[in-house]
Steps between C-alpha positions, in 0.01 A plus 500: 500500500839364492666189320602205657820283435449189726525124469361412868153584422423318195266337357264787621751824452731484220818692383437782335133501626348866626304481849328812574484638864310672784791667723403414868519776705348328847601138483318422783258301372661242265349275302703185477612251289431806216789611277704816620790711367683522802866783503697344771852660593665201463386288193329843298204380318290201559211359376352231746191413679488579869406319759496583915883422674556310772475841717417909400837541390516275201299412181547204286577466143351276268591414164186336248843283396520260726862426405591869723461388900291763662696746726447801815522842412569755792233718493738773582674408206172621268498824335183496321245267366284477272229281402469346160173552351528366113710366261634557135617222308665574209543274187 
């Protein structure tokens, strides 16, 4: 489990919420437009949903908020992923 602090993916993720995880260890088979934790070298930490890039080398990065643009992510850039399974809200 880990906590999130993010404003792009509201209404449906919150600040402060807990999403609990299955670590991918093949992520060959992706199922997208899901919710993932993804560690990038770059930006650290992200929670988006994924969808196929443009070519192999890239996924892209959606935010629930539609006020954050979507945007490419090299896939060489990824250091692990890990898909989000549940969520804890608390009150």
């Amino acid at each position: 489990m880990i906590e999130i602090i993010v404003t792009s993916m509201d209404p449906n993720f919150k600040n402060c919420d807990f999403v609990a995880c299955t670590i991918l260890r093949n992520s060959n088979f992706m199922q997208w437009n899901r919710c993932y934790i993804i560690a990038t070298k770059e930006q650290g930490i992200l929670l988006k949903r994924l969808l196929p890039g443009e070519d192999t080398s890239h996924l892209v990065a959606v935010s629930d908020n539609k006020e954050f643009p979507p945007f490419k992510i090299p896939v060489d850039d990824i250091t692990g992923i890990a898909m989000v399974a549940g969520l804890i809200r608390l009150e």
